[in-house]
C-alpha positions as CSV (number, residue, x, y, z in Angstrom):
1,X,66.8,19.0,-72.1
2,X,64.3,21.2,-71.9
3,X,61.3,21.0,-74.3
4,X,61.8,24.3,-76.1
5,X,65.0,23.2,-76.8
6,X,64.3,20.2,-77.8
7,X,61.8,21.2,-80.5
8,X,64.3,24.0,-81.6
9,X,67.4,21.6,-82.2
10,X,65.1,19.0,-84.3
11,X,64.0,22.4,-86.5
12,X,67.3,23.5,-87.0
13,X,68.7,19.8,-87.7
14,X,65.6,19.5,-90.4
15,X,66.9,22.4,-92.1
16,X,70.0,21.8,-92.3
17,X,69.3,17.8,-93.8
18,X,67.4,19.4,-96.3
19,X,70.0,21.5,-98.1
20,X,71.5,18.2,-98.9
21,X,71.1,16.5,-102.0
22,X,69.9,13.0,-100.6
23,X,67.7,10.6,-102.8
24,X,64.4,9.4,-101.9
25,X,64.8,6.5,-100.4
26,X,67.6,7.8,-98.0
27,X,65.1,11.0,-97.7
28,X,62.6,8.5,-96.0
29,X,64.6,6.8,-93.5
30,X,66.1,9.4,-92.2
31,X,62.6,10.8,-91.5
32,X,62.0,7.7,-90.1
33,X,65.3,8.0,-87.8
34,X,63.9,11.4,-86.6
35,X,60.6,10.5,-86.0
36,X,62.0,7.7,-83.9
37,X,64.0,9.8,-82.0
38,X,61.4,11.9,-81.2
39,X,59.3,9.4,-79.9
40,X,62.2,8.4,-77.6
41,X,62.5,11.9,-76.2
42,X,59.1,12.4,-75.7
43,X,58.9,9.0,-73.7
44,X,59.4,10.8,-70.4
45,X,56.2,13.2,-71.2
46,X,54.0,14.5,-68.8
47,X,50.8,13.6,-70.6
48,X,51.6,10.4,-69.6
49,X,51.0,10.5,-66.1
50,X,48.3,12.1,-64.0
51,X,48.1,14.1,-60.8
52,X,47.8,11.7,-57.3
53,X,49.9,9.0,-59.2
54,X,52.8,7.4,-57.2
55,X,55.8,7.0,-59.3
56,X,59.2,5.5,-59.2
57,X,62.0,8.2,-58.3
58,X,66.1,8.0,-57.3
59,X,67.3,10.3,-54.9
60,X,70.0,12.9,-56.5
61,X,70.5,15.6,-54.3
62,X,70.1,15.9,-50.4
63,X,70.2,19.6,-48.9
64,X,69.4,20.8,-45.2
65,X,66.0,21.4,-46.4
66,X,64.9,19.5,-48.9
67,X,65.8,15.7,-51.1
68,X,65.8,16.3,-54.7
69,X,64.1,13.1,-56.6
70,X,64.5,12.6,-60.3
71,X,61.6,10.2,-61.5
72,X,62.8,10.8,-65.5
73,X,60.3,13.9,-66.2
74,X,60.9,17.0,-67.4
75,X,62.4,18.1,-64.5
76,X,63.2,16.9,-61.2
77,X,61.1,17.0,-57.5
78,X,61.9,19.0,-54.4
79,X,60.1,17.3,-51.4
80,X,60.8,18.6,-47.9
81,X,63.2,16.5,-45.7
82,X,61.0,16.4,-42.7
83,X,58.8,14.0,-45.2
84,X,61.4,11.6,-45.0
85,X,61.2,9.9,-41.0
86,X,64.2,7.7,-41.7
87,X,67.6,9.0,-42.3
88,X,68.4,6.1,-43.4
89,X,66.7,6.5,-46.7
90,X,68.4,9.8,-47.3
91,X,70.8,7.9,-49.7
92,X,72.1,9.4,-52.8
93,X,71.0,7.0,-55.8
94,X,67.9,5.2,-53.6
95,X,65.1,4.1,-55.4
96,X,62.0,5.5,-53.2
97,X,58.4,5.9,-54.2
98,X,56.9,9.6,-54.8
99,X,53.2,11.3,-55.4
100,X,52.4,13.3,-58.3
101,X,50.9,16.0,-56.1
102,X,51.2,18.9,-59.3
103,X,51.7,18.1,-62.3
104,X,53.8,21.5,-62.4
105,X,53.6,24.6,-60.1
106,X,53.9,28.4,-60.6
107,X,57.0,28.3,-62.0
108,X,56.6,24.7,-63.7
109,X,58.5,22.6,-61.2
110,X,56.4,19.2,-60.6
111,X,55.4,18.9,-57.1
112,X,55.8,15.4,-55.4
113,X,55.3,14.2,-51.8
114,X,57.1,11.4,-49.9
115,X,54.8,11.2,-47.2
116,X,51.4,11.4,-49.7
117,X,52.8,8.6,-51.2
118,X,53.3,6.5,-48.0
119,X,50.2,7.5,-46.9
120,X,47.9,6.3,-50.4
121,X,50.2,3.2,-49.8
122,X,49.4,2.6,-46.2
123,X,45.3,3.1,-47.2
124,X,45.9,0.5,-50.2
125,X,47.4,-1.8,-47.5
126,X,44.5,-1.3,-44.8
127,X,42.1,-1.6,-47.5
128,X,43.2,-4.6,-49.1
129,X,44.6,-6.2,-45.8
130,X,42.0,-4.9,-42.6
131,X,38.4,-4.2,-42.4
132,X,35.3,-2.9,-39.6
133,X,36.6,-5.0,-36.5
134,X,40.0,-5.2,-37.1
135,X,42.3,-4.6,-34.2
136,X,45.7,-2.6,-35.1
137,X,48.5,-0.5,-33.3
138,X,48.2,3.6,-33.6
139,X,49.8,6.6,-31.9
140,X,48.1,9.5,-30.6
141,X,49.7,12.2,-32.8
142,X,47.3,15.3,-31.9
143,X,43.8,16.3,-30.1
144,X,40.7,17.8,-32.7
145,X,37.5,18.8,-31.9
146,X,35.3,15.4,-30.8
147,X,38.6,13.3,-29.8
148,X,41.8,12.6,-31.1
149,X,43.7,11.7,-34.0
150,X,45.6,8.3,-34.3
151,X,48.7,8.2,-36.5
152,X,48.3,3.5,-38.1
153,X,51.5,3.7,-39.5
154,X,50.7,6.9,-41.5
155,X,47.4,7.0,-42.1
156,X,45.3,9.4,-39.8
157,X,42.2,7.8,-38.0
158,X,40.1,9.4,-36.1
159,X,39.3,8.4,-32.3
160,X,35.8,9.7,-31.1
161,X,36.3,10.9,-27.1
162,X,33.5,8.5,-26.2
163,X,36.0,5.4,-27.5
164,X,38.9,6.4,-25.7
165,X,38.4,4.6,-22.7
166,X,36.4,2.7,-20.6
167,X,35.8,4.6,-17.9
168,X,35.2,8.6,-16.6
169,X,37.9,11.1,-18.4
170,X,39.8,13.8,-16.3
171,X,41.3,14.9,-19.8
172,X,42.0,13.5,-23.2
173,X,45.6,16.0,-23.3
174,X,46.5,12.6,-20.9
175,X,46.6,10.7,-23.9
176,X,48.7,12.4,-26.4
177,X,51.6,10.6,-27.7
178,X,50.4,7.0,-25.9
179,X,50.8,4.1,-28.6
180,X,48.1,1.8,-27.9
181,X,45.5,-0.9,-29.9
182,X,42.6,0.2,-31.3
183,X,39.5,-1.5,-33.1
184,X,38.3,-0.1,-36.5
185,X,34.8,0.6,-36.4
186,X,34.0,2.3,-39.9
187,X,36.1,2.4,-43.0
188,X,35.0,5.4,-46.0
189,X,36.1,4.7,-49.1
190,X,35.0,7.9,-50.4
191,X,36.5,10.2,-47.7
192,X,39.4,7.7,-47.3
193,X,38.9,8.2,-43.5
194,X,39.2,5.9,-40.5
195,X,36.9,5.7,-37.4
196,X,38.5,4.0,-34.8
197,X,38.1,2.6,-30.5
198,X,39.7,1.9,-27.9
199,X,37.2,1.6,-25.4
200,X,36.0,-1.6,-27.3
201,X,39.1,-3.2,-27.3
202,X,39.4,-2.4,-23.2
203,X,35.4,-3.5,-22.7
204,X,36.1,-6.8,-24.4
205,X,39.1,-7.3,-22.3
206,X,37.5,-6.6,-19.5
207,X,34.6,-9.3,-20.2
208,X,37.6,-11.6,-20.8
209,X,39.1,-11.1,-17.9
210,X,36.0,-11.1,-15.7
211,X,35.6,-14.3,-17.6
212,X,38.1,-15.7,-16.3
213,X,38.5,-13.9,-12.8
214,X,34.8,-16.1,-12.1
215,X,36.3,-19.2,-12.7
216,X,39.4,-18.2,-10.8
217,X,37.9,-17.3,-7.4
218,X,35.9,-19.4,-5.2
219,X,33.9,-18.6,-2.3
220,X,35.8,-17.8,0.9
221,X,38.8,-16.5,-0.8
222,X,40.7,-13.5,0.3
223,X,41.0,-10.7,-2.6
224,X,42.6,-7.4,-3.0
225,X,40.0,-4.8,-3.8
226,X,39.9,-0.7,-4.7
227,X,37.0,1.4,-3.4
228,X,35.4,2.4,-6.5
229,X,32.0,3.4,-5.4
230,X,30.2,4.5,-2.2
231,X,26.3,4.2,-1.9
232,X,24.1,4.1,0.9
233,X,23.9,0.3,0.8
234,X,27.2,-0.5,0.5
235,X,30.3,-0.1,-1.3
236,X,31.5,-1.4,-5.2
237,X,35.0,-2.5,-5.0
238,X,37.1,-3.3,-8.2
239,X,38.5,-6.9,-8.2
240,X,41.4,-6.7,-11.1
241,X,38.8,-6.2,-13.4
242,X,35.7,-7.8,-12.3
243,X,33.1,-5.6,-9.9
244,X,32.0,-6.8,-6.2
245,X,29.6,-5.6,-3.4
246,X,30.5,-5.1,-0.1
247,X,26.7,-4.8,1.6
248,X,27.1,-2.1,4.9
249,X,25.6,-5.0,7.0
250,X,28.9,-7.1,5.8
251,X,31.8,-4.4,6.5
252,X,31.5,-4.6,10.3
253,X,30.2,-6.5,13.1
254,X,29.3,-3.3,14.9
255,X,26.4,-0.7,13.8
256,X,27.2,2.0,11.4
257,X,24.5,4.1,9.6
258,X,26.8,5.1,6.5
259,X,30.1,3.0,4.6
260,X,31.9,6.2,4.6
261,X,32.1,6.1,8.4
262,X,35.0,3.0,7.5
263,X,36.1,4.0,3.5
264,X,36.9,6.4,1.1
265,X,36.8,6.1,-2.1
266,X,40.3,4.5,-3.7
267,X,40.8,2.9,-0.5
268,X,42.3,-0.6,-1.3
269,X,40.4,-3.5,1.1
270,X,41.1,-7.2,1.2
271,X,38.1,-9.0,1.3
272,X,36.2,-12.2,1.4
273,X,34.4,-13.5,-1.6
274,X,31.1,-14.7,0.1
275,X,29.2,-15.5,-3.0
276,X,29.7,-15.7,-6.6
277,X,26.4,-15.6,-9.1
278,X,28.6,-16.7,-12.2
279,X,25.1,-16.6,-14.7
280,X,25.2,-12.6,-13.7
281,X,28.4,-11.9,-13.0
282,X,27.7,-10.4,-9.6
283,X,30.0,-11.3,-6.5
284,X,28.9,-10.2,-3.0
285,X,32.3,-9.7,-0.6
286,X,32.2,-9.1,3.5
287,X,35.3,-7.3,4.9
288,X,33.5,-8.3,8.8
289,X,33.8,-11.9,8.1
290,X,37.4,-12.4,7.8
291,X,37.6,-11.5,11.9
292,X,35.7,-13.8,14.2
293,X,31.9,-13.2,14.8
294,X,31.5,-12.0,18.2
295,X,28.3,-13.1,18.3
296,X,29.1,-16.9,18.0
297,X,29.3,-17.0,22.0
298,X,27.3,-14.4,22.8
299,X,24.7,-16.4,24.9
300,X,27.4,-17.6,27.3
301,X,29.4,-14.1,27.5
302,X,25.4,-12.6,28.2
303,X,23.1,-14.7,29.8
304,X,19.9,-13.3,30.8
305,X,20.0,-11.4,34.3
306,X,23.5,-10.8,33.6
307,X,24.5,-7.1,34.7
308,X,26.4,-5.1,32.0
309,X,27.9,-1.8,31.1
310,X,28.6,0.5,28.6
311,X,28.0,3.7,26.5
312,X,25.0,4.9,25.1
313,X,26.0,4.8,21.4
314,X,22.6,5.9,19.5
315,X,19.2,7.1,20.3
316,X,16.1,6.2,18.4
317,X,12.3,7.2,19.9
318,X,12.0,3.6,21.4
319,X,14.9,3.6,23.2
320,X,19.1,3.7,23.5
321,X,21.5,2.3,22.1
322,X,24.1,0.7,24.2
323,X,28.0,-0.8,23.0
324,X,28.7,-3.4,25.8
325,X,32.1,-4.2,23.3
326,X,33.4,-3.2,19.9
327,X,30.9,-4.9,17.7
328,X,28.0,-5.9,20.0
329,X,25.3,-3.4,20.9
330,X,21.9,-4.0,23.0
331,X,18.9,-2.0,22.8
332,X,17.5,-0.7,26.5
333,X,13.5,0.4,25.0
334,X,11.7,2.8,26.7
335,X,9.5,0.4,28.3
336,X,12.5,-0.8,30.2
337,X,13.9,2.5,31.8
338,X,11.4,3.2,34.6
339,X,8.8,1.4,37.0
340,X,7.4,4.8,38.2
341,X,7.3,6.7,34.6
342,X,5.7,6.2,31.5
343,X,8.9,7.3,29.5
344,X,8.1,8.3,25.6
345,X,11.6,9.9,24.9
346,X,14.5,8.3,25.8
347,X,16.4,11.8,26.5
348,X,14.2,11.8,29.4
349,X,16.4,9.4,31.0
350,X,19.9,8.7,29.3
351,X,21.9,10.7,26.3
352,X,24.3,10.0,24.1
353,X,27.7,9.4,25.3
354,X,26.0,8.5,29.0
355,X,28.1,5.4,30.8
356,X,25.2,3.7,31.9
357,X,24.9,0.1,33.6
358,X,21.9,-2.5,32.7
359,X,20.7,-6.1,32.9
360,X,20.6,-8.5,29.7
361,X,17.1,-8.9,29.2
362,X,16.9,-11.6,26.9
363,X,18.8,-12.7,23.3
364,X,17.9,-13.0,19.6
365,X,21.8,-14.6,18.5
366,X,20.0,-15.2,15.0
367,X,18.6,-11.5,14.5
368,X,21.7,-10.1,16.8
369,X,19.8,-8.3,19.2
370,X,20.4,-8.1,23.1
371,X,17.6,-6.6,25.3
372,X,18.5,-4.8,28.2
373,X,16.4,-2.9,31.0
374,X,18.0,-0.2,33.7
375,X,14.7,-0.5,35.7
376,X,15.5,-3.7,36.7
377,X,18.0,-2.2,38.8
378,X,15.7,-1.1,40.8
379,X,12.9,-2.9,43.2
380,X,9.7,-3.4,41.2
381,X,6.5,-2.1,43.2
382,X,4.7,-4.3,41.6
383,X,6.1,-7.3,42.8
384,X,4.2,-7.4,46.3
385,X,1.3,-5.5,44.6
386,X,-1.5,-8.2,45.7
387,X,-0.2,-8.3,48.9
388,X,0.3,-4.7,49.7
389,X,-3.5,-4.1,47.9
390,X,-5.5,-6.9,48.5
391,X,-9.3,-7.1,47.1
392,X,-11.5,-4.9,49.7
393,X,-8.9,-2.8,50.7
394,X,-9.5,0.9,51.3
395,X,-7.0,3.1,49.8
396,X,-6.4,6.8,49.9
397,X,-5.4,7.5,46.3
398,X,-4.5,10.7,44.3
399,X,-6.2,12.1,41.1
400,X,-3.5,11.7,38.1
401,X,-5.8,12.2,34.8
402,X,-8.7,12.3,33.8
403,X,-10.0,10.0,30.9
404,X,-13.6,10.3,29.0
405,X,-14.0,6.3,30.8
406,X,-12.8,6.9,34.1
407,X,-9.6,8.7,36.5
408,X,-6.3,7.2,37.0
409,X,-5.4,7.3,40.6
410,X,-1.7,6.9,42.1
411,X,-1.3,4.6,45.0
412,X,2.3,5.2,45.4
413,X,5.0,6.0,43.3
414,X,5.2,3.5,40.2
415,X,1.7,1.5,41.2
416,X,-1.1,3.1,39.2
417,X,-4.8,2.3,39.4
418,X,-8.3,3.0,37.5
419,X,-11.6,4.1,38.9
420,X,-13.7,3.1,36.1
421,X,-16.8,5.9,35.7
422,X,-19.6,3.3,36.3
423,X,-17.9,2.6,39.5
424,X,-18.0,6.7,40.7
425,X,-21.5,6.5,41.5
426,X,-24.4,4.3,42.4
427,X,-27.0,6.3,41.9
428,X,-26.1,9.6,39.8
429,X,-25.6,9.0,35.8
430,X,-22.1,9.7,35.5
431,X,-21.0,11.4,31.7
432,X,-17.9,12.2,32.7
433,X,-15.6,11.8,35.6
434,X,-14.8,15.1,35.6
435,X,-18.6,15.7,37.0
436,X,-17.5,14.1,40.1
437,X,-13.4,14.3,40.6
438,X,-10.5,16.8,39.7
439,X,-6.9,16.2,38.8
440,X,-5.0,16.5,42.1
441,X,-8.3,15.2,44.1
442,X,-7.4,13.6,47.6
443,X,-10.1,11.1,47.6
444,X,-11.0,7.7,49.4
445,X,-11.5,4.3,47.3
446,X,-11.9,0.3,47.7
447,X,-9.7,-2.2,45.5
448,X,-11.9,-4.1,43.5
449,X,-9.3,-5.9,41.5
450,X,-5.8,-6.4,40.9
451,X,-3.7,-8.1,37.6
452,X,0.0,-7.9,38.4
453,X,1.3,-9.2,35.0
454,X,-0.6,-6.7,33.3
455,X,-0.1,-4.4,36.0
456,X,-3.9,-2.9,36.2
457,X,-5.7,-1.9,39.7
458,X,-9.1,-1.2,39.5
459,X,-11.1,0.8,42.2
460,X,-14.1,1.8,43.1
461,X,-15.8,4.6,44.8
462,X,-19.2,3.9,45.2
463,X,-18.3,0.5,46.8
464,X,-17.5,2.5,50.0
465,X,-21.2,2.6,50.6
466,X,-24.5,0.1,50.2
467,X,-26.1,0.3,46.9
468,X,-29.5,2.2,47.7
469,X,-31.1,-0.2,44.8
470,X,-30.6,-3.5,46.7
471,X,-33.2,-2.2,49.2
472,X,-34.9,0.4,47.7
473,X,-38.7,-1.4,47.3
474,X,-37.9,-2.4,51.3
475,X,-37.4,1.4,51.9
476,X,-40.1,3.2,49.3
477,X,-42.3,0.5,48.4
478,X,-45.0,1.1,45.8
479,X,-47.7,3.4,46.8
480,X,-45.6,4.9,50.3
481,X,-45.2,8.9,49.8
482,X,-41.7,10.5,49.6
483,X,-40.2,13.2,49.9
484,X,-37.8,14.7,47.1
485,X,-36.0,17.9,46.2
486,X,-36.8,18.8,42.5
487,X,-32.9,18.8,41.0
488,X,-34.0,19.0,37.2
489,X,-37.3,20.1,35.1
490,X,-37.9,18.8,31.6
491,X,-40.6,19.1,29.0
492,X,-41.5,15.7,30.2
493,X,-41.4,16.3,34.2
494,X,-39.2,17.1,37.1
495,X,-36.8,14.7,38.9
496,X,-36.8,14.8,42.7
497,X,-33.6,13.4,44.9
498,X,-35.4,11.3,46.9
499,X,-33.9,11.4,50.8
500,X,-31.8,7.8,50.5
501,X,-30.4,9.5,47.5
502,X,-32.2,8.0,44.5
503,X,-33.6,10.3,41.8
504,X,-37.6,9.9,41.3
505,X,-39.3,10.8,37.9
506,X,-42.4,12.9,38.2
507,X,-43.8,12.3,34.5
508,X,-46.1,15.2,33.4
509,X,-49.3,13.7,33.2
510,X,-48.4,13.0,37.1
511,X,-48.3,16.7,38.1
512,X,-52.1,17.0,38.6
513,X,-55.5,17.6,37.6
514,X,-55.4,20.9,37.1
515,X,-54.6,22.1,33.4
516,X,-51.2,24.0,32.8
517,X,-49.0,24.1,29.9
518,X,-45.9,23.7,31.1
519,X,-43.9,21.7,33.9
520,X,-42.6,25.0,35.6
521,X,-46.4,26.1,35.6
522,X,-46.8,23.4,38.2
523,X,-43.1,22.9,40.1
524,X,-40.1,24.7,40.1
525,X,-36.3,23.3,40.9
526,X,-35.0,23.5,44.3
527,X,-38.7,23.3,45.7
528,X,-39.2,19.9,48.2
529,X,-42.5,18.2,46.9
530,X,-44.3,14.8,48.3
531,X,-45.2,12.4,45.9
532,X,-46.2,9.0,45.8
533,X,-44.2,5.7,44.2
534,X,-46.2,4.6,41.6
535,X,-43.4,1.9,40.1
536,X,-39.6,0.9,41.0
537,X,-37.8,-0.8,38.1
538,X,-34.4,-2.0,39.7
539,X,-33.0,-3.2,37.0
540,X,-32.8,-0.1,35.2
541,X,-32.5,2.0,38.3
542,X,-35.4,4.3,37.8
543,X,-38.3,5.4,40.6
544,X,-41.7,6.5,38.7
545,X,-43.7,9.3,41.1
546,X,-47.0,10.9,41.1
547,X,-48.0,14.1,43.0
548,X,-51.2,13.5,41.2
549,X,-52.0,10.2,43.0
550,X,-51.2,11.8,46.0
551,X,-53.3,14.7,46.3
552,X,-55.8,12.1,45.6
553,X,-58.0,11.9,49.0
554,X,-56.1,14.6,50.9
555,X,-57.4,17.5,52.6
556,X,-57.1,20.8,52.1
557,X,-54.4,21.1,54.8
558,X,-52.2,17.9,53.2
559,X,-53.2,19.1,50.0
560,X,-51.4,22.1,51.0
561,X,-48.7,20.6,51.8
562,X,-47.8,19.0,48.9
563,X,-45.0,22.0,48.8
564,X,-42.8,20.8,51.9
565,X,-40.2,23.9,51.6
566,X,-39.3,26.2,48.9
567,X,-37.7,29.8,48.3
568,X,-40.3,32.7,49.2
569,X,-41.3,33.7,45.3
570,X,-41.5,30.0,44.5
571,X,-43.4,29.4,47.6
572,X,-45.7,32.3,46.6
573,X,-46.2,30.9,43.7
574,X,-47.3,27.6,44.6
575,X,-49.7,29.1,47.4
576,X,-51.4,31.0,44.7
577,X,-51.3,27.4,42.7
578,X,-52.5,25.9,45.2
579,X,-55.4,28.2,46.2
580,X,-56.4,28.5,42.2
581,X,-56.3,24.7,42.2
């Protein structure tokens, strides 16, 4: 009954006790009778309870759209059916427990909520029954800005998109609707919100199972790998939970440059566990070892002198690549392709591609490396290169280069040789060779020595003639007169070419008696002058001369002549010297 009414009925009653004649005593209980039954009336009060309080209710009513609860207030609760999952609890006369949500609405109605209710229950029960690190069972109900939402039996908890997983995301919409565990990383009390993640729960299960994988496995076991990763070094493969590393140098037995030559990522390998570093968790795999090593008989397949062929797989700037078979490659260097060139680029002989043939060299099994050579196919001109060009020998040679120490000469094709600038001359003060030869020079020269197995010929040139020094104070002794063609003037004197080819040094105080200021004052080049040998040093290879010492004692007439020949205005010039002298 409403409360209007209520108060209006006990009014009217009241009134209508009155007008009868009752005595005192039956005046007062009766009061007492009323005041007691308005007590009981008012026992279902709403100042009794308080907004967000769950109460008791009984279902009374069901319609299409909402249950009708009666939980003994003043009147009774509409909640929406969608609040109630089960249809089992749709049952008229139930006992089910209700929020307070209003304590009346616009119209006065009380406003309750099933699933409030559940809810405040399901947050008493986490909060008295879970804590941070708990693991329970959620549902991903819907996406929100950050991550997702997790429905724990009711309550809401919010999963951060860096906790949903373990690994890269493509998109979190995958997730909506997947039931899975999750770890609760902060409870507010306050905010009566959850923080929850997965990715925890999946990280410790995968140290678990890595755990465990490490003591599984053993070295030389065959296991089932996915390309997860490809570098430069190598390739990461996932083991069921526990990474490995396939080095490049342990995929094949043959040479690749890159991993991606022989996978691609998600490729699925079996492999061979080749070590296992169980303090670090690390496990190095080969996918080459699991076929035999082609190298293991390599030395008795390839013996040294052995001829070969095959293709010219690679090219580096010392030399080719060759595949004599899948997995075994030898290197032919540069050095090795030609007796008669100096090769620098392998493209001047072979390309990529090329069939070639060769000879095995030598082998380094340990470092897997075969040598080969394709000049060896050929004869080597330097194997009957001290017979062909004994010491003594005169040689017609050809001017290759020219080097600041000496020219390199060809004595036929392959079979090069040095003539060494001291050796150009006997006499002259070579700077350069250039002084005396030209590249392309057809020119005559002796073998002076020859080293086969470092294959150097030296020649000479001067050798095809006597030294002038060994018998030079036989030939000029000291104090003879010479004759000389002045080839050079200095500020210190003139030098003569003496007629056995020797240069003389006329020093300045040697000129003569007369005074003059400078050398050309006295002698001029090109002019033939006599002199006398005032000192030979042999050893150094140097002739001292004095014109002075001899006009010493001369006549007039061999005075005179001290000027043998000369052009007319130089010879002018030293008749009017002369005269004036």
């Amino acid at each position: 009954m409403p409360k209007q009414d209520t108060q209006k009925y006990f009014e009217d009653e009241s009134k209508v006790l009155t007008s009868f004649d009752f005595d005192k005593s039956e005046t007062r209980e009766f009061e007492n009778l009323l005041n007691k039954r308005e007590k009981t009336s008012e026992k279902g009060s709403l100042n009794t309870f308080i907004s967000g309080e769950i109460l008791k209710g009984t279902i009374v009513e069901v319609t299409n759209d909402f249950v009708v609860v009666d939980v003994g207030l003043k009147s009774e609760g509409l909640i929406p059916i969608e609040e109630f999952g089960d249809n089992a609890e749709l049952e008229l006369g139930r006992e089910v427990e209700v929020l307070l949500d209003q304590a009346e609405d616009d119209v006065g109605q009380i406003v309750l909520s099933r699933e409030k209710a559940r809810r405040e229950r399901q947050w008493e029960y986490l909060t008295q029954n879970c804590e941070e690190g708990s693991i329970v069972k959620g549902k991903v109900v819907r996406k929100v800005k950050g991550g997702l939402m997790v429905d724990i039996d009711g309550m809401d908890a919010f999963l951060p998109g860096s906790q949903i997983d373990n690994k890269r995301l493509k998109s979190i919409d995958d997730y909506l609707g997947q039931t899975f565990e999750v770890k609760i990383l902060k409870i507010n009390l306050e905010r009566k919100n959850i923080v929850v993640s997965r990715r925890e729960i999946l990280e410790d299960e995968k140290i678990h199972k890595k755990a465990e994988m490490l003591e599984d496995i053993h070295e030389g076991d065959i296991r089932r790998g996915i390309v997860k990763n490809i570098t430069d070094f190598g390739v990461f493969l996932d083991l069921d939970g526990i990474d490995g590393l396939l080095h490049i140098t342990d995929m094949t037995w043959k040479r690749i440059k890159h991993p991606s030559e022989i996978v691609t990522l998600g490729d699925t390998l079996d492999v061979m566990i080749l070590n296992i570093d169980r303090e670090k968790g690390r496990v190095a795999l080969g996918l080459k070892q699991k076929e035999s090593n082609p190298w293991d008989d390599i030395e008795t397949r390839y013996p040294p002198g052995t001829r070969v062929s095959g293709t010219i797989v690679n090219m580096v700037p010392y030399g080719a690549f060759i595949e004599l078979e899948p997995g075994i490659e030898g290197l032919i260097h540069v050095s090795e392709m030609s007796w008669v060139k100096n090769i620098t680029d392998p493209t001047q002989v072979v390309n990529k591609g090329d069939e070639v043939r060769a000879i095995v060299l030598s082998i380094q099994k340990d470092e897997g490396k075969i040598s080969l050579g394709i000049k060896q196919l050929d004869r080597n001109p330097w194997e009957d290169v001290e017979e062909n060009y004994p010491i003594g020998k005169k040689v017609q040679v050809e001017v290759k280069s020219l080097t600041n120490y000496g020219a390199f000469v060809e004595l036929e094709p392959g079979v090069e040789g040095l003539i060494h600038i001291s050796d150009l001359s006997w006499i002259k003060k070579v700077s350069h060779p250039s002084e005396m030869l030209n590249k392309g020079d057809k020119v005559s020269a002796i073998v002076l020595s020859v080293d086969r197995e470092s294959k150097k010929i030296t020649l000479g040139v001067k050798q095809l003639s006597e030294n002038p020094w060994d018998k030079v104070e036989k030939t000029m002794p000291i104090g003879s007169v010479v004759r000389g063609v002045v080839t050079r003037v200095t500020a210190f004197g003139a030098f003569l070419k003496l007629d056995n080819g020797i240069e003389g040094l006329v020093h300045i105080n040697e000129l003569s008696d007369q005074s003059f200021s400078k050398v050309e004052d006295v002698i001029s080049i090109d002019t033939e002058i006599k002199a006398r040998v005032l000192n030979i040093d042999s050893e150094n290879k140097r002739v001292y001369l004095s014109t002075k010492e001899f006009l010493k004692g001369q006549s007039k007439k061999d005075q005179d002549d001290i000027v043998v020949t000369s052009s007319p205005k130089k010879k002018k010039e030293t008749e009017s010297h002369t005269k004036s002298s």
